[in-house]
N, C-alpha and C positions, 0 to 999 in steps of 0.2 A: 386344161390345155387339150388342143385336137390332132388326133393323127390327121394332117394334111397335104404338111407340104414333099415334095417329091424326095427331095433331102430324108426325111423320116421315112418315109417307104423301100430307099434304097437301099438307107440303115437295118432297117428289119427287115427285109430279103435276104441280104448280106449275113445278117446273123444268123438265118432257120437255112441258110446254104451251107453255110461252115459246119451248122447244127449237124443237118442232115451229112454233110458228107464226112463227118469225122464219126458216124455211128450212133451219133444219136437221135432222138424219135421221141414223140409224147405218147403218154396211153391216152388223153384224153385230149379234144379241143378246148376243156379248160385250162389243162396244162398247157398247153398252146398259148392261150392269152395271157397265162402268168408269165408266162418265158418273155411275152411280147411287150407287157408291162413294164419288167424288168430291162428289158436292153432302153425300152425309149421313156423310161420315168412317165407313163402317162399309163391312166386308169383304163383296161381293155374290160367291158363291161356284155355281155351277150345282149344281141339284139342293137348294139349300138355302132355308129359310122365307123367307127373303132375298131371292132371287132370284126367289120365288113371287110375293112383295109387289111388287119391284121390276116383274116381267112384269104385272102390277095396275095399278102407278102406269103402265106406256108407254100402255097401253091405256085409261088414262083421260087421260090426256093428250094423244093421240088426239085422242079423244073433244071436248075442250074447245078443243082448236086445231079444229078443225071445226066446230065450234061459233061458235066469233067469226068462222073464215073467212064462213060464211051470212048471220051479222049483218049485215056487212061488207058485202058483195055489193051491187054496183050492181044486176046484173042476174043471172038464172038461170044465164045461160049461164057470165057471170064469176064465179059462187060455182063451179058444175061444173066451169070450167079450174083453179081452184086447188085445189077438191079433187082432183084430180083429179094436179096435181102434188103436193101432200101427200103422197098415199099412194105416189109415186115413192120 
C-alpha cells in the first residue's frame, strides 16, 4: 500500500500534531517513520515516497502544534518558553 491520498496525509499530520503538542518528540527520524508506520498500517521505508510524505506530515505537524501553542499563550514570553521547548 502507498502513502497517497490526501485522506492519509491529514491522518498523519493530525497524529505527529497531537504527538507534538502533548510533549512528545522522536530522538530520531527513524523513530519518526515507525510512529508514521504505525498510525497508517503502511511500511515507511528511508528514501522512499513514503518517507517523503511522512517527512511532510512531521513538518506540518510542527507547524500546527505551534500554532495552538501561540493561541494558547497567556503571555509572549509563555507562548516563547514552550516553543521553545517544542522544538527540544
Amino acid at each position: 500500500m502507498q502513502l497517497s491520498t490526501d485522506e492519509q496525509l491529514q491522518q498523519l499530520t493530525d497524529a505527529f500534531a497531537v504527538n507534538f503538542a502533548q510533549g512528545g518528540g522522536f530522538t530520531s527520524i527513524v523513530d519518526a517513520r515507525k510512529y508514521a508506520s504505525e498510525v497508517l498500517n503502511v511500511p515507511v521505508r528511508s528514501g522512499s515516497l513514503e518517507a517523503k510524505l511522512a517527512e511532510e506530515s512531521i513538518e506540518s505537524g510542527l507547524v500546527r502544534a505551534a500554532q495552538a501553542i501561540l493561541a494558547e499563550a497567556d503571555t509572549a514570553r509563555d507562548g516563547f518558553d514552550r516553543l521553545v521547548n517544542l522544538y527540544q
